[in-house]
ZADO-90361 format. One record per residue: residue number from 1; residue in three letters; x, y, z of N, C-alpha, C, O, CB in turn. Coordinates in Angstrom, 3 decimals, always signed. Glycine has a CB too. Layout:
# ZADO-90361
R; NUM; Ala; X; Y; Z; X; Y; Z; X; Y; Z; X; Y; Z; X; Y; Z $
...
***
This chain:
# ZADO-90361
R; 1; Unk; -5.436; +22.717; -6.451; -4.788; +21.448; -6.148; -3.943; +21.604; -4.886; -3.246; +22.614; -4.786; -3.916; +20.970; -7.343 $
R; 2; Unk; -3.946; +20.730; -3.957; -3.105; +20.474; -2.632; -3.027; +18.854; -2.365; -3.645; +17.845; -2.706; -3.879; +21.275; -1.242 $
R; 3; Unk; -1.928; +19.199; -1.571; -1.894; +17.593; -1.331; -1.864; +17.461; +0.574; -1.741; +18.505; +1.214; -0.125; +16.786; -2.250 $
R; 4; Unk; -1.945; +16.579; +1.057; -2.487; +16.820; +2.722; -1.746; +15.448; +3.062; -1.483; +14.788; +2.057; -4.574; +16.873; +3.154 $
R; 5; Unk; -1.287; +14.787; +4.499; -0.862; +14.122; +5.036; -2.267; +13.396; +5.948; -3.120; +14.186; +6.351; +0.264; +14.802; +5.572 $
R; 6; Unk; -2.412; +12.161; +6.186; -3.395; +12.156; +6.994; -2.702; +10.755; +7.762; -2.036; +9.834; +7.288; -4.985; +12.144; +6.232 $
R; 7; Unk; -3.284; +11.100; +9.489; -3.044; +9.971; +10.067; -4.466; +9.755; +10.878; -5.092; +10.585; +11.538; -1.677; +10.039; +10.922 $
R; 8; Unk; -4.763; +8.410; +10.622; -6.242; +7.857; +11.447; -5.668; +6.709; +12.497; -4.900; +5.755; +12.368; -7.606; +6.981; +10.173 $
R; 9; Unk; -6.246; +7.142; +13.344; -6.275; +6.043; +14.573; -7.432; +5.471; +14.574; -8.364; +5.661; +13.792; -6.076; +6.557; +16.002 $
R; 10; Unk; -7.356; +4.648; +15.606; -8.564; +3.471; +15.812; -8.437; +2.464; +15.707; -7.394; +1.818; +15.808; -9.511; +3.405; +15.189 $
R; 11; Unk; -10.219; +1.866; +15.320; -9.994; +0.164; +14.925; -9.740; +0.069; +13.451; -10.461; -0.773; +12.916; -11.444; -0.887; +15.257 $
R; 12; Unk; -8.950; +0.671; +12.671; -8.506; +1.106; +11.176; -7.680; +0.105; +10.449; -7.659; +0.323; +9.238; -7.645; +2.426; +11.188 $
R; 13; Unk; -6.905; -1.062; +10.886; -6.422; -2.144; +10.902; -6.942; -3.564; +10.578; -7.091; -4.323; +11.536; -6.085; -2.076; +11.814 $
R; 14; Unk; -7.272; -4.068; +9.167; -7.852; -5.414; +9.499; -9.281; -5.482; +8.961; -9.823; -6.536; +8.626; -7.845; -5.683; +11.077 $
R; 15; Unk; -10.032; -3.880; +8.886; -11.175; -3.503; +8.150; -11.680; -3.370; +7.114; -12.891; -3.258; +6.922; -11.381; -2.888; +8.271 $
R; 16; Unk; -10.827; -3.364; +6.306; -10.737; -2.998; +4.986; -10.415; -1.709; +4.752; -10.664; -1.358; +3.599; -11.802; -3.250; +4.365 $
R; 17; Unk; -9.805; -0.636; +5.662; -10.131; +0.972; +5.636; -9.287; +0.905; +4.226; -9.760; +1.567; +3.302; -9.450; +2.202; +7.162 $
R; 18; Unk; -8.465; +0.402; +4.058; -7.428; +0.963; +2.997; -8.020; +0.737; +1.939; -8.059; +1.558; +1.023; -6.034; +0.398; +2.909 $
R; 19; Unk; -8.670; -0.614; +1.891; -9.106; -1.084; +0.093; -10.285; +0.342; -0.239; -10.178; +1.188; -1.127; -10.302; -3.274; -0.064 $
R; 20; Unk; -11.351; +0.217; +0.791; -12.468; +1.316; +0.766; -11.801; +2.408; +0.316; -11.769; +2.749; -0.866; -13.190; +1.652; +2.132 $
R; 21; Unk; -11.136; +3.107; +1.438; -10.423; +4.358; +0.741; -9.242; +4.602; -0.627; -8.633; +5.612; -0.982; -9.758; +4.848; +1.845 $
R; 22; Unk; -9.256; +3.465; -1.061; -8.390; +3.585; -2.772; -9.788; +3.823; -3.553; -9.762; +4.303; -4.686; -7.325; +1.737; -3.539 $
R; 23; Unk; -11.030; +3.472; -2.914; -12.355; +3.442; -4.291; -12.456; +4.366; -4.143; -12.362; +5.091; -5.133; -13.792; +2.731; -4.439 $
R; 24; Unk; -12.776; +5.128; -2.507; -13.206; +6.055; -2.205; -12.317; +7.197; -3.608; -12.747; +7.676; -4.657; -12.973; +6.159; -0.508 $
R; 25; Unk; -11.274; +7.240; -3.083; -10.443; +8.580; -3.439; -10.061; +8.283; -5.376; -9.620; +9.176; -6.100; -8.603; +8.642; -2.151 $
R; 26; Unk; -10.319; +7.084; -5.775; -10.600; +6.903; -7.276; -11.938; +7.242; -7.874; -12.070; +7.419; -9.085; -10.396; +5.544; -7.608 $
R; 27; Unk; -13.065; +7.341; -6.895; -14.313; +7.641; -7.319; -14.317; +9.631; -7.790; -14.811; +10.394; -8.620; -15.429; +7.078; -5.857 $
R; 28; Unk; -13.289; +9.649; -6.437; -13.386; +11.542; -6.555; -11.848; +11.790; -7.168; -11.229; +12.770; -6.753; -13.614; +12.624; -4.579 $
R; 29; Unk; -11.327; +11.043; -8.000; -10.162; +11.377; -8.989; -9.161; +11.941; -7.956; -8.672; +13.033; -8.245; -10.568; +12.541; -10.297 $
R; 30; Unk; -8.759; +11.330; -6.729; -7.448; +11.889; -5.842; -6.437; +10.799; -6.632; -6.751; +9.745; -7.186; -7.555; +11.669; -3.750 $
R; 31; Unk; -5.444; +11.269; -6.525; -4.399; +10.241; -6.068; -3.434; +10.227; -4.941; -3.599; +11.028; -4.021; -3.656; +10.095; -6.988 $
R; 32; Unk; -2.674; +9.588; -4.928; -1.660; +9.338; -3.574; -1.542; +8.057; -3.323; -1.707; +7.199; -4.191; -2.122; +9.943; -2.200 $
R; 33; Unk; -1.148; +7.728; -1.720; -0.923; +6.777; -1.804; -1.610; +6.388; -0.189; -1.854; +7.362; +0.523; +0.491; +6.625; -2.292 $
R; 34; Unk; -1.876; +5.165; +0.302; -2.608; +4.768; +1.558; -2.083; +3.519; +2.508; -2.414; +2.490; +1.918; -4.003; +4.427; +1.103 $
R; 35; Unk; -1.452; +3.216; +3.642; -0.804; +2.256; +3.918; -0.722; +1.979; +5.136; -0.743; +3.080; +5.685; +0.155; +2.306; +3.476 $
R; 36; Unk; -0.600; +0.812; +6.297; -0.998; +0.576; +7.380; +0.317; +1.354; +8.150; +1.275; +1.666; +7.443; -1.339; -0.988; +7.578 $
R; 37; Unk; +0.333; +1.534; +9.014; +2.026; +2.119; +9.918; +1.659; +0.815; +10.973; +0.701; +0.095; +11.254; +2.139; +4.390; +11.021 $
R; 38; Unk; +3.053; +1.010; +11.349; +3.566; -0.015; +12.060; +2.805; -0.208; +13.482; +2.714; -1.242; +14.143; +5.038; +0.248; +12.206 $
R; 39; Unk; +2.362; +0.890; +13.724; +1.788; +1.466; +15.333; +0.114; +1.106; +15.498; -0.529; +1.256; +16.537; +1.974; +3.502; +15.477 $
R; 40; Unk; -0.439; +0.568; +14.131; -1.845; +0.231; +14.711; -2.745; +1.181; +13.909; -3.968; +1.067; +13.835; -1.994; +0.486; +16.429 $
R; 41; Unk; -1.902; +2.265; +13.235; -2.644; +3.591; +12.390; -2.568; +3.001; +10.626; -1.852; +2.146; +10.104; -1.454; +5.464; +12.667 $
R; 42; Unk; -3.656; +3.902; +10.057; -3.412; +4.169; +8.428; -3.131; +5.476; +8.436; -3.815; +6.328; +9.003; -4.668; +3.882; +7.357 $
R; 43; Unk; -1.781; +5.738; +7.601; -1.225; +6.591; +6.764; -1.832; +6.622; +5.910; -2.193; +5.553; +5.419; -0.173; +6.485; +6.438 $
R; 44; Unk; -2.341; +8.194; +5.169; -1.918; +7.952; +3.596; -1.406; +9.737; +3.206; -1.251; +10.505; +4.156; -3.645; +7.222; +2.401 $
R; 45; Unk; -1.174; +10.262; +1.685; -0.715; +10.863; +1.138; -1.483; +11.392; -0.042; -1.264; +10.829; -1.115; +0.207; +10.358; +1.055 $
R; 46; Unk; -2.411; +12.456; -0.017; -3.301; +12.416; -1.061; -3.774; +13.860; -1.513; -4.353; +14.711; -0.838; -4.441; +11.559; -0.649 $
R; 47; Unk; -3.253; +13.921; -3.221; -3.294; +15.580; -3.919; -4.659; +15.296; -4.734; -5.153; +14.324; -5.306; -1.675; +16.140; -5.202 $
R; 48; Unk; -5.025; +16.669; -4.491; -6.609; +16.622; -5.501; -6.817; +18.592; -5.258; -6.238; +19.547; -4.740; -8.550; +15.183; -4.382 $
R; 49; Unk; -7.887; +18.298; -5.943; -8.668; +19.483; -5.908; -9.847; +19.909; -4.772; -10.973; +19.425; -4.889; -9.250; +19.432; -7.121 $
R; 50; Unk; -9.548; +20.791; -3.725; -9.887; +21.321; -2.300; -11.358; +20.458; -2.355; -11.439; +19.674; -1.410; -9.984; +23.322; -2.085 $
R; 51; Unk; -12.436; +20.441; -3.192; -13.540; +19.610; -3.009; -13.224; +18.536; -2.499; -13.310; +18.051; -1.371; -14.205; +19.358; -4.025 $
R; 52; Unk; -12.737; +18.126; -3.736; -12.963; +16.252; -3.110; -11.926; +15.994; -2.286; -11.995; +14.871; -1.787; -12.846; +14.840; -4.367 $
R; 53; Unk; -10.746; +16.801; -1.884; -10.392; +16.289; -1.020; -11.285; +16.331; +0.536; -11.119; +15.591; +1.507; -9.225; +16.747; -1.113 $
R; 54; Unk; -11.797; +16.926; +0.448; -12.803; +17.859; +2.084; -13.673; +16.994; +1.508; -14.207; +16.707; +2.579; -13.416; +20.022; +2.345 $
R; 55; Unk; -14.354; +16.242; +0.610; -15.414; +14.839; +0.917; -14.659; +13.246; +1.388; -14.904; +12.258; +2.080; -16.325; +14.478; -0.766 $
R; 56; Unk; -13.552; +13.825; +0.441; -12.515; +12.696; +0.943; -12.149; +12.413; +2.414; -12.392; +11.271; +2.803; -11.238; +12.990; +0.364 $
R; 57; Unk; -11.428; +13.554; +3.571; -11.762; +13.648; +4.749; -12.719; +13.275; +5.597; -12.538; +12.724; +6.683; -11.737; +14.397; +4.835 $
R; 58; Unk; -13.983; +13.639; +4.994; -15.095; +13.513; +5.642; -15.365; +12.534; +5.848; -15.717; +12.160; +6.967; -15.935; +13.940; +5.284 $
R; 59; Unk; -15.246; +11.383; +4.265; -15.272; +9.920; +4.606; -14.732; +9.277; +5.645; -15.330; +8.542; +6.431; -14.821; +9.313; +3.767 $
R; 60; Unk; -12.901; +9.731; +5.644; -12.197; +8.926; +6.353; -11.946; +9.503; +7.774; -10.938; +9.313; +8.456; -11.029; +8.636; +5.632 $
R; 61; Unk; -13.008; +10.219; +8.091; -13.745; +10.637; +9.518; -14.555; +9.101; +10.203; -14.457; +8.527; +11.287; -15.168; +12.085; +9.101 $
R; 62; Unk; -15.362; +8.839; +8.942; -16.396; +7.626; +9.401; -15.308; +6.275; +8.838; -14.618; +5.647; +9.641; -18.331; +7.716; +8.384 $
R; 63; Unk; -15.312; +6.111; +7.992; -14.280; +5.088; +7.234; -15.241; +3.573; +6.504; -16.425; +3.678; +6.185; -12.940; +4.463; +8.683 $
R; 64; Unk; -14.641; +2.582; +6.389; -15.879; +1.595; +6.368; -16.701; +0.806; +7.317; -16.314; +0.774; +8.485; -15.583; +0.767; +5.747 $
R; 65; Unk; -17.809; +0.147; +6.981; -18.560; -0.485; +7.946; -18.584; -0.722; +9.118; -19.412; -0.507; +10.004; -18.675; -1.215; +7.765 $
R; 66; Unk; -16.849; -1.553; +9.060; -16.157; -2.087; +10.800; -15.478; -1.807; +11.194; -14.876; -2.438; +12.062; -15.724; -3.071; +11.251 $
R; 67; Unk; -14.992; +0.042; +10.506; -14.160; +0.640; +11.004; -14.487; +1.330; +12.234; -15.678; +1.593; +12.403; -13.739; +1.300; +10.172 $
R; 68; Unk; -13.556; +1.713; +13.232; -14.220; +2.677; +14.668; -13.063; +3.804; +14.484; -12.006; +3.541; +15.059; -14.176; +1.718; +16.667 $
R; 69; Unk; -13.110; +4.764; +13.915; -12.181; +5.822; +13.467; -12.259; +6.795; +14.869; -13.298; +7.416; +15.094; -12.731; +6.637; +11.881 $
R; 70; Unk; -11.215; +6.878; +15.701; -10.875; +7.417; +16.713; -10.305; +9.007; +16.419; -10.519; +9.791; +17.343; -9.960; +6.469; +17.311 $
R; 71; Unk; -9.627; +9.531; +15.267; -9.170; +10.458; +15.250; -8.003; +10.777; +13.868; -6.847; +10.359; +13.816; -8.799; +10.456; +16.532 $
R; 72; Unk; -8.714; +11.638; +12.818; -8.149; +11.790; +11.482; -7.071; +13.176; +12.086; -7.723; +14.187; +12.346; -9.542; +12.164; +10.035 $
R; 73; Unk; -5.530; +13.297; +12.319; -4.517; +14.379; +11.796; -4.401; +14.358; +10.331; -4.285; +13.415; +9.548; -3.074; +14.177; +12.376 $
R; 74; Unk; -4.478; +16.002; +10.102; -4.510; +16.425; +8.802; -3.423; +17.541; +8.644; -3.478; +18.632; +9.211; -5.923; +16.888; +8.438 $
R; 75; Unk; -2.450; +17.135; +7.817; -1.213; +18.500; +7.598; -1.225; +18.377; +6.244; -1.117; +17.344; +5.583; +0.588; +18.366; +8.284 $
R; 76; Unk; -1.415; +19.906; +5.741; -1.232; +19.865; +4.630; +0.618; +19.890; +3.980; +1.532; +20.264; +4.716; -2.161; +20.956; +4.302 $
R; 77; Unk; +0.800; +19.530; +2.857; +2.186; +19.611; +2.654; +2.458; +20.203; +1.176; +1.410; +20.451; +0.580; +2.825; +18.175; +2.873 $
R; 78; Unk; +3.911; +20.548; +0.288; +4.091; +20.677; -0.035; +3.131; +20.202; -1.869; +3.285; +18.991; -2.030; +4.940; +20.633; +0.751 $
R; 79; Unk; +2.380; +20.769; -2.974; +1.952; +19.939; -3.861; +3.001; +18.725; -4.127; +4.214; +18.879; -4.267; +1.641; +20.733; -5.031 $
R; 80; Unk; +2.176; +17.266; -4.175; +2.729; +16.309; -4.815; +2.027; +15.678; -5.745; +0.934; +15.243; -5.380; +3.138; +15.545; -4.081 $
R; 81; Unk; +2.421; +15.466; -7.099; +2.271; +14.702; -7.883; +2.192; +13.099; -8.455; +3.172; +12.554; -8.964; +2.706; +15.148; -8.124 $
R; 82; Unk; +0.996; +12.492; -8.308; +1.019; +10.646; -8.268; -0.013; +10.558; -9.809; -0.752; +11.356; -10.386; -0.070; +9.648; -6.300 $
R; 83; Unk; +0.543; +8.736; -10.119; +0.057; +8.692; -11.320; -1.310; +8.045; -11.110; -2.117; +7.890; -12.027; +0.978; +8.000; -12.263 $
R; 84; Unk; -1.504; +7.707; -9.940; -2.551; +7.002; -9.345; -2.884; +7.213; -7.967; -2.279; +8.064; -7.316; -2.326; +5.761; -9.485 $
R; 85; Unk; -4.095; +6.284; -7.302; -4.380; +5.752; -5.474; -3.734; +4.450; -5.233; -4.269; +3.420; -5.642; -6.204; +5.426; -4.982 $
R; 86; Unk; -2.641; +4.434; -4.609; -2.510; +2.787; -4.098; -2.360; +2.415; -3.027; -2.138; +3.267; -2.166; -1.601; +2.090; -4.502 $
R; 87; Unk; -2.425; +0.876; -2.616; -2.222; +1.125; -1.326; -0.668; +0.182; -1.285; -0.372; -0.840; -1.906; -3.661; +0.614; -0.279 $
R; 88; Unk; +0.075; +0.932; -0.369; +1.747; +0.430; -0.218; +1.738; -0.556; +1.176; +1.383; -0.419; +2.346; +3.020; +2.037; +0.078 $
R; 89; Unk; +2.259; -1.480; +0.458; +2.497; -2.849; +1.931; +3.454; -2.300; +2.663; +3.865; -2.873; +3.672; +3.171; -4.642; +1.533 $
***
């Protein structure tokens, strides 16, 4: 189990990236949390087990349909513990 920081740039705003990636990361049992930043990026915050998180990534490399994903930062951080995926307004 780890938990990782991720920031995506791009056209990530307005796409649906966030709703996609709550199925996404509920399909592969992550939780955390996923949310637009102020600057034009999606944040999110997400602990799992080293697999699905590294399919999880991979997704939000490509993202959904009308997404144009410019560039995923990945830091891993301290384990954190969530009772769920959501996405925070």
């Amino acid at each position: 189990m780890k938990t990782i920081h991720l920031q995506i740039t791009g056209k990530v705003q307005g796409v649906f990236y966030r709703a996609a990636a709550r199925e996404v990361a509920r399909q592969l049992a992550l939780s955390g949390w996923i949310k637009n930043s102020g600057d034009g990026m999606v944040e999110a915050i997400i602990s799992g087990e080293d697999e699905q998180l590294e399919i999880f990534l991979g997704w939000s490399k490509k993202g959904p349909e009308k997404a144009r994903v410019k560039e995923v930062k990945v830091k891993e951080l301290p384990l954190q513990n969530f009772n769920s995926f959501e996405i925070l307004r």
